[in-house]
ZAMARGU-4260 file (C-alpha; in steps of 0.2 Angstrom, whole numbers, plus 5000, padded with zeros to 4 digits):
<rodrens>
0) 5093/4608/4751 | 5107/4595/4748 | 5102/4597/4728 | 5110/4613/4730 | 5127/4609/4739
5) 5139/4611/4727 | 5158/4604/4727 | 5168/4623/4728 | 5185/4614/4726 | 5179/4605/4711
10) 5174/4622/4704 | 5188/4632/4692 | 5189/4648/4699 | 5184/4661/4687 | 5193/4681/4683
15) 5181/4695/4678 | 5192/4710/4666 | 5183/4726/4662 | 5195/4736/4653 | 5195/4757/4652
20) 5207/4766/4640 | 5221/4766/4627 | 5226/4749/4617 | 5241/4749/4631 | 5228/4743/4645
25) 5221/4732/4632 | 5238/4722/4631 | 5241/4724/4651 | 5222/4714/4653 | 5228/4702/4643
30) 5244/4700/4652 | 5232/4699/4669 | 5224/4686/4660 | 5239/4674/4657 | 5246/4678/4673
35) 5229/4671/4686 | 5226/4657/4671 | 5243/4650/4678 | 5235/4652/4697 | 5217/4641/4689
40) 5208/4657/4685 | 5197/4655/4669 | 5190/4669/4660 | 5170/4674/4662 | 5162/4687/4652
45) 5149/4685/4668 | 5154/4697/4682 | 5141/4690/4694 | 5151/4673/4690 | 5168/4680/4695
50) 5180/4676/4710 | 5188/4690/4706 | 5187/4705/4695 | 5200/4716/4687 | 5196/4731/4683
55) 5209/4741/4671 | 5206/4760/4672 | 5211/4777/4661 | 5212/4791/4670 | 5218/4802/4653
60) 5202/4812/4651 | 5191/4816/4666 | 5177/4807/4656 | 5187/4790/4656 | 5188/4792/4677
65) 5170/4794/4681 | 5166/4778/4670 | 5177/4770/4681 | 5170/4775/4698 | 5152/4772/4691
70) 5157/4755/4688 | 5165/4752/4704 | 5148/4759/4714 | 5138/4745/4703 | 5150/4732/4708
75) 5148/4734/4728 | 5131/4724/4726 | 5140/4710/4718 | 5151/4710/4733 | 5139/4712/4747
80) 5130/4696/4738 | 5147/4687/4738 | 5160/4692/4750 | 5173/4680/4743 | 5175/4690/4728
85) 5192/4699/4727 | 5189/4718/4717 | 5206/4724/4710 | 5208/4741/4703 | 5224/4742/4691
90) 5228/4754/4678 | 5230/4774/4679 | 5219/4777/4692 | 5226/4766/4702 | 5244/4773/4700
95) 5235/4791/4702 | 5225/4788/4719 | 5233/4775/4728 | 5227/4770/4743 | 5214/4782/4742
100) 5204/4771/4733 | 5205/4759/4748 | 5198/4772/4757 | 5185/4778/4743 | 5178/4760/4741
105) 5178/4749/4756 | 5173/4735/4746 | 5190/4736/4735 | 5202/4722/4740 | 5216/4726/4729
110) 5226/4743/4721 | 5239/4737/4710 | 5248/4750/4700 | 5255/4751/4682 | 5272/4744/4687
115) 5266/4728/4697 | 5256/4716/4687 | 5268/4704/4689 | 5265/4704/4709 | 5246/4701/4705
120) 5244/4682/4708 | 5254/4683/4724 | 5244/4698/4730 | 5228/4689/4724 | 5233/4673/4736
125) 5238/4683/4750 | 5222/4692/4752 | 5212/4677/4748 | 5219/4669/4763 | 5217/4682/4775
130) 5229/4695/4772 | 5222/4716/4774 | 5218/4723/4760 | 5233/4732/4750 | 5237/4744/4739
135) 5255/4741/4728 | 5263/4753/4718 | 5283/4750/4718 | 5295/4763/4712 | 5301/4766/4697
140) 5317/4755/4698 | 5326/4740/4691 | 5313/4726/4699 | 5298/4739/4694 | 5303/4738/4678
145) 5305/4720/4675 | 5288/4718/4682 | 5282/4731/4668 | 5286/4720/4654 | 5288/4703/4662
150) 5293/4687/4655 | 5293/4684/4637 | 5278/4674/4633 | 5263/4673/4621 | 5244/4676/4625
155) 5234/4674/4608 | 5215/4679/4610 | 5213/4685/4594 | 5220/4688/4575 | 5227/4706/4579
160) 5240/4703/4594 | 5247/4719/4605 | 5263/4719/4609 | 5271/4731/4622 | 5288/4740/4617
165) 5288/4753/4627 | 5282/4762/4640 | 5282/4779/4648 | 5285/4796/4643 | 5296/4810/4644
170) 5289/4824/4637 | 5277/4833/4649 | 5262/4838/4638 | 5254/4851/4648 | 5239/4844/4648
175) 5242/4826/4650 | 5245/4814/4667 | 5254/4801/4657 | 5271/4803/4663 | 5264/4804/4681
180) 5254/4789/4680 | 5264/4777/4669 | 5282/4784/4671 | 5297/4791/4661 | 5303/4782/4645
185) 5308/4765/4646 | 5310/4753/4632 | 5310/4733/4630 | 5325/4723/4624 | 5322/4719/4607
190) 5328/4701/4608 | 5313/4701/4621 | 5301/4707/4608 | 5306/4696/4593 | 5303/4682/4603
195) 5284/4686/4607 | 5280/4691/4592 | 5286/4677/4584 | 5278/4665/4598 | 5261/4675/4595
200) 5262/4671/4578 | 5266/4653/4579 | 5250/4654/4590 | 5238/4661/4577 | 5241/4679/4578
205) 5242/4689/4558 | 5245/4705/4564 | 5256/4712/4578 | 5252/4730/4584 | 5267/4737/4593
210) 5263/4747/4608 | 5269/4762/4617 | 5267/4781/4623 | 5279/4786/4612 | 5284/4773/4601
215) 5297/4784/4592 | 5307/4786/4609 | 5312/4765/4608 | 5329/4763/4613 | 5330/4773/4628
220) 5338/4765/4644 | 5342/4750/4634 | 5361/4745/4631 | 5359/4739/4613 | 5357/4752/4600
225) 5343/4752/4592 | 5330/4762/4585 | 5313/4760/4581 | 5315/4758/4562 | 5328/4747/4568
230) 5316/4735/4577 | 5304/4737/4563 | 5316/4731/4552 | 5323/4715/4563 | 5303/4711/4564
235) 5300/4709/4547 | 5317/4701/4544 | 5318/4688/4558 | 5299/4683/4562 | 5286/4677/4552
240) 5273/4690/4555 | 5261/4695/4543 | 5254/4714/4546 | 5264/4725/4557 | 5257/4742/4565
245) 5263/4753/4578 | 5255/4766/4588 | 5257/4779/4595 | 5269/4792/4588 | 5275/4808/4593
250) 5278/4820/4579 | 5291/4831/4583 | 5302/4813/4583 | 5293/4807/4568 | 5312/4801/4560
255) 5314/4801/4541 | 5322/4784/4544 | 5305/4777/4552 | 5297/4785/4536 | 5309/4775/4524
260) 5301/4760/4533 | 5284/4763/4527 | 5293/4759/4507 | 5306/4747/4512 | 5294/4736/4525
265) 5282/4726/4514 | 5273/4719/4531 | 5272/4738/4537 | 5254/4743/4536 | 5251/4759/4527
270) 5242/4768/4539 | 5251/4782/4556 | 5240/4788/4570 | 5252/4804/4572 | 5241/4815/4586
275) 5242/4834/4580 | 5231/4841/4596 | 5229/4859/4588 | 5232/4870/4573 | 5238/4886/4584
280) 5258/4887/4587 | 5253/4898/4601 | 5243/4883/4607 | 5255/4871/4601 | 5268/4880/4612
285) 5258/4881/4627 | 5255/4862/4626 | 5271/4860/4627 | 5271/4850/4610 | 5288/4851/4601
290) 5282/4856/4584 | 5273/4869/4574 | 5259/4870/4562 | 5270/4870/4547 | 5281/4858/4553
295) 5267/4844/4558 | 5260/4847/4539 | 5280/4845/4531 | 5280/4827/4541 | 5264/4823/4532
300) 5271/4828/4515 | 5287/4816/4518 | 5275/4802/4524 | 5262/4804/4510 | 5277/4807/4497
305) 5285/4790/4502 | 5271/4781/4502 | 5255/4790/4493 | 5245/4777/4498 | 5249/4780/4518
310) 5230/4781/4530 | 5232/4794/4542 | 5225/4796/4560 | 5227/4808/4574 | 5221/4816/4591
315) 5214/4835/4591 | 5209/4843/4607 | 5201/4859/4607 | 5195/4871/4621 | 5213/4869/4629
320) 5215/4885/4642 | 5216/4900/4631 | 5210/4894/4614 | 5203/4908/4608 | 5191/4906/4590
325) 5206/4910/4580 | 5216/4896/4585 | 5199/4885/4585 | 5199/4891/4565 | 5218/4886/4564
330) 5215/4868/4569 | 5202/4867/4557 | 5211/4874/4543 | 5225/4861/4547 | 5213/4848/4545
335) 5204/4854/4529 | 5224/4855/4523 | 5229/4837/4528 | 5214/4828/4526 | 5217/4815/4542
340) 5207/4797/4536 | 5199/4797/4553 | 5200/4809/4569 | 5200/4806/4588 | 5191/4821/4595
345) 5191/4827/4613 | 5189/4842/4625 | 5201/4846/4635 | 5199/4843/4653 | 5210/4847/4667
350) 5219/4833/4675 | 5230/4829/4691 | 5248/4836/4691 | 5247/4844/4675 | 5252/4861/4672
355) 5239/4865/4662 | 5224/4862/4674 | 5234/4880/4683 | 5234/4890/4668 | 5219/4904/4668
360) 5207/4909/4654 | 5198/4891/4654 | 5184/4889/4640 | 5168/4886/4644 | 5159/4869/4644
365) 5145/4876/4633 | 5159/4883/4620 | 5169/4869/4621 | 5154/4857/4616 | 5150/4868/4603
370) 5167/4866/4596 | 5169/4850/4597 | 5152/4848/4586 | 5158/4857/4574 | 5175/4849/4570
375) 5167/4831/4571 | 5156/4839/4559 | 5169/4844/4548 | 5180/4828/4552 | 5162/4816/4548
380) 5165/4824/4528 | 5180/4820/4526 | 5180/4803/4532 | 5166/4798/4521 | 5173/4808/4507
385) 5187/4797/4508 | 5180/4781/4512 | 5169/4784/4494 | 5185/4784/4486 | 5185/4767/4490
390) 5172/4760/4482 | 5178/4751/4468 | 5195/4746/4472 | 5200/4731/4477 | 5210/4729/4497
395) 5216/4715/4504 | 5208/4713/4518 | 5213/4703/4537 | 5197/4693/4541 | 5196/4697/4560
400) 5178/4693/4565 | 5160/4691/4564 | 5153/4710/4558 | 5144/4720/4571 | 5132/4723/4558
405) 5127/4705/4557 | 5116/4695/4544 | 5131/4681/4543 | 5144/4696/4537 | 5163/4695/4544
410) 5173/4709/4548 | 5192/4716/4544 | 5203/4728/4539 | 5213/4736/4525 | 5232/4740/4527
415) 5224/4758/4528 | 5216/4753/4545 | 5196/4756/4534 | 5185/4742/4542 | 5178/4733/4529
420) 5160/4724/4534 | 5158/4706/4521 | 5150/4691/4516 | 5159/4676/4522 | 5160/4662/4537
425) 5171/4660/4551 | 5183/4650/4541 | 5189/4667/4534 | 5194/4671/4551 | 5211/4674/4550
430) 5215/4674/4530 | 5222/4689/4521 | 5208/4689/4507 | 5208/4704/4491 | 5190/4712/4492
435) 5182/4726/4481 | 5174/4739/4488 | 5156/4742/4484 | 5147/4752/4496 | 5157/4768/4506
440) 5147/4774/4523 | 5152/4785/4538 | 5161/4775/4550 | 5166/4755/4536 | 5165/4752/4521
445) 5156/4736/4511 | 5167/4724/4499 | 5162/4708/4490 | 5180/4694/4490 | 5186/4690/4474
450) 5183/4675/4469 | 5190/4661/4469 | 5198/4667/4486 | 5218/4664/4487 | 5231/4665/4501
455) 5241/4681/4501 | 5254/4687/4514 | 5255/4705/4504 | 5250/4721/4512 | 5251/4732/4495
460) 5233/4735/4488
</rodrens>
C-alpha cells in the first residue's frame, strides 16, 4: 500500500474546460484558462484527471442547453469518485438559471455568470477551503464590466487568436436570449485592444479574430470616438498583425465606411459572416430585425462591388412562429439570389424571455425538419459549386494545423475563410504559404504549395 501514496502537494493541480457555443465562449475559456494558470492550475484534456472543471455553456438554441445538462449528469460520477473536484458552470446558462442550477445539480460547486470571470480564482479558493457552494452573477455595472474584459494580457494557444471587442446587445431579436444573458452593448477601450493584439502577436499569433454580438455597434459607452472601421484601421496601422477578421455583424448597421475597409485594409480578410435569418419582410419584421429583403441584398451588392473577391457567410432560421411556405420560398429565393459561400442553418426554438416564444401559430417539428432538409439541401449546392471554382487557383493559405483528414496533410485557411486540407509538416504551422487548388469537395478544398515556399504577409489571392 505505501507504493500507492502519493505526495498531493507535490502534484500541479489540473483545470478541465469543456466549451459549448459561439467563438465568444471560446475566448471566455481561454481567459479562464489564463486566469487558474496564475492560481497553479495546468490544463488536462482528461476530465477524470481534473481538480476542477469548467464548463462554458450556450443557451442560444434549446439544442445547445440540453448538451449542456447531459454533460453535467455524466459528470456527477466523476465527482462521486472524487469529492474534491470543484464543478463550475459559466457561460449563458449560468447567467440564465442562476442558482437554480445549484438546486438542479447538487454536485455543482460553482455558478459563475458571464460578467464574473475575473472573480473565478477567488471563488475557486474560497470553496476549496470550505466555503458553501455559490452562485455569482454581479449587476451590470462599472466593477461588472471591468470584470467582462479584464486586464489587458495575452493568452496564445494557437495561430488564430480571439480577441473580444465587444460585448452585449441592444437589439432584441424576438427570438434571441442574447441581450438577457450577456447584457446591453458595451465596448472595450481601443487602446486596450491594440495592446492585446499586439502582445498576441508578439507571442505567435497570425491572425486576430475580433469578437462581439454586434461588432458594428463598437463604440458605445466608451468616451473616445471611435468606430469600428475606425479600430480596424488603428489595428492594421499600429500592430503588426498579419490576418485580421471580425465577427459577427449586424446588417441593418453594416456601414459603408466598414465596407471601404475591406479595399483600403490589405490585412482585412476577404470574407463577412453577416446573418440574414429569413427572406420574408413580414418575418423579418416580426423578428424584429431592422432590415428588409431588398435592403439585406443592396448590402451585399456594396460589399461584393468593393471587393469582388469578398466570402460571404450568414445565419438562416426557418420555422420562426408564423412562417408560412411562402415566406419559406422567400428565404430560399434570397439565397439562390446571393449565393452565401457557406450557411449556418437552424430551427427555431423558443427560448426564455423572448417574445417570440409568446407568439401563436408555431410550426411543427415535423415541418420545421422537413425545411431545414431542404435549404441545407439547396445550401450543400451551392457551397460546392463554389468551392469547384476554386480548383485551379492559387490562395494563400495560413498553415494552422494537422488536417482532420490525416495521412501527414496540414490544414488552413484562405482569406475567403475555404479550409484548405495539404501536404506539408508541422514546420508549416503558422506560415502564410501561396497553394493551388486542385480537388474542390463539400465541406474543404485540396491545394498543393508552390514550390519553392516563400514568406508572404499578403492577404490578396
Amino acid at each position: 500500500m505505501e507504493g500507492l501514496c502519493v505526495n498531493q502537494a507535490a502534484q500541479p493541480r489540473r483545470l478541465y474546460v469543456h466549451t459549448f457555443g459561439c467563438q465568444m465562449n471560446t475566448y471566455d475559456s481561454l481567459r479562464v484558462q489564463r486566469l487558474l494558470a496564475q492560481d497553479g492550475y495546468a490544463l488536462t484534456t482528461n476530465a477524470a484527471d481534473a481538480d476542477v472543471i469548467f464548463v462554458n455553456t450556450c443557451s442560444v438554441r434549446e439544442k445547445a442547453e440540453q448538451k449542456v445538462f447531459s454533460l453535467l449528469g455524466r459528470l456527477r460520477r466523476l465527482k462521486w469518485r472524487k469529492p474534491s473536484l470543484i464543478i463550475v458552470v459559466g457561460g449563458c446558462v449560468a447567467q440564465q438559471l442562476g442558482s437554480s442550477l445549484l438546486e438542479r445539480f447538487p454536485f455543482v460547486d460553482i455558478v459563475v455568470g458571464t460578467r464574473a470571470l475575473g472573480s473565478l480564482p477567488n471563488i475557486v479558493r474560497s470553496v476549496r477551503s470550505g466555503a458553501p457552494r455559490v452562485a455569482h452573477l454581479p449587476d451590470q455595472d462599472e466593477e461588472g464590466w471591468r470584470e467582462l474584459f479584464g486586464q489587458t494580457e495575452a493568452w496564445v494557444t494557437d495561430v488564430v487568436a480571439p480577441v473580444t471587442v465587444m460585448q452585449g446587445c441592444d437589439n432584441f431579436c424576438t427570438y434571441c436570449i442574447v441581450p438577457y444573458v450577456r447584457g446591453r452593448e458595451r465596448s472595450r477601450p481601443s487602446r486596450e485592444i491594440l495592446q492585446e493584439v499586439q502582445l498576441l502577436v508578439e507571442k505567435g499569433a497570425r491572425e486576430v479574430l475580433l469578437l462581439g454580438q454586434n461588432v458594428n455597434s463598437y463604440g458605445k459607452g466608451l468616451q473616445e470616438k471611435t468606430r469600428f472601421s475606425d479600430l480596424l484601421r488603428l489595428l492594421a496601422q499600429e500592430t503588426d498583425v498579419v490576418r485580421l477578421r471580425f465577427t459577427t455583424s449586424h446588417p441593418k448597421d453594416l456601414t459603408e465606411d466598414l465596407i471601404q475597409c475591406f479595399v483600403d485594409l490589405p490585412q482585412l480578410c476577404p470574407h463577412i459572416h453577416l446573418p440574414f435569418q429569413a427572406g420574408s419582410d413580414r418575418i423579418l419584421q416580426k423578428m424584429h430585425r431592422g432590415y428588409s429583403a431588398e435592403e439585406y441584398i443592396r448590402k451585399v451588392e456594396l460589399l461584393r462591388g468593393a471587393c469582388p473577391e469578398i466570402s460571404l457567410s450568414a445565419d438562416v432560421m426557418v420555422g420562426f412562429p408564423g412562417e408560412t411556405r411562402e415566406d419559406f420560398q422567400k428565404t430560399l429565393d434570397l439565397m439562390r439570389c446571393v449565393e452565401f459561400d457557406a450557411l449556418f442553418s437552424f430551427r427555431y426554438s423558443d427560448r426564455p424571455y423572448t417574445a417570440a416564444r409568446l407568439f401563436p401559430d408555431k410550426v411543427s417539428e415535423q415541418e420545421k425538419a422537413s425545411r431545414l432538409t431542404e435549404l441545407q439541401a439547396l445550401q450543400a449546392a451551392i457551397t460546392l459549386k463554389k468551392n469547384l471554382s476554386e480548383v485551379g487557383r492559387t490562395r494563400e493559405v495560413l498553415v494552422e494545423s494537422t488536417s482532420k483528414a490525416g495521412r501527414g496533410q496540414m490544414s488552413g485557411r484562405t482569406p475567403q475563410n475555404r479550409i484548405v486540407n495539404l501536404e506539408g509538416s508541422q514546420a508549416l504551422k503558422g506560415r502564410l504559404i501561396p497553394v493551388t487548388i486542385t480537388e474542390a469537395y463539400a465541406h474543404s478544398l485540396k491545394g498543393r504549395p508552390v514550390l519553392p515556399l516563400r514568406t508572404s504577409s499578403r492577404i490578396g489571392a
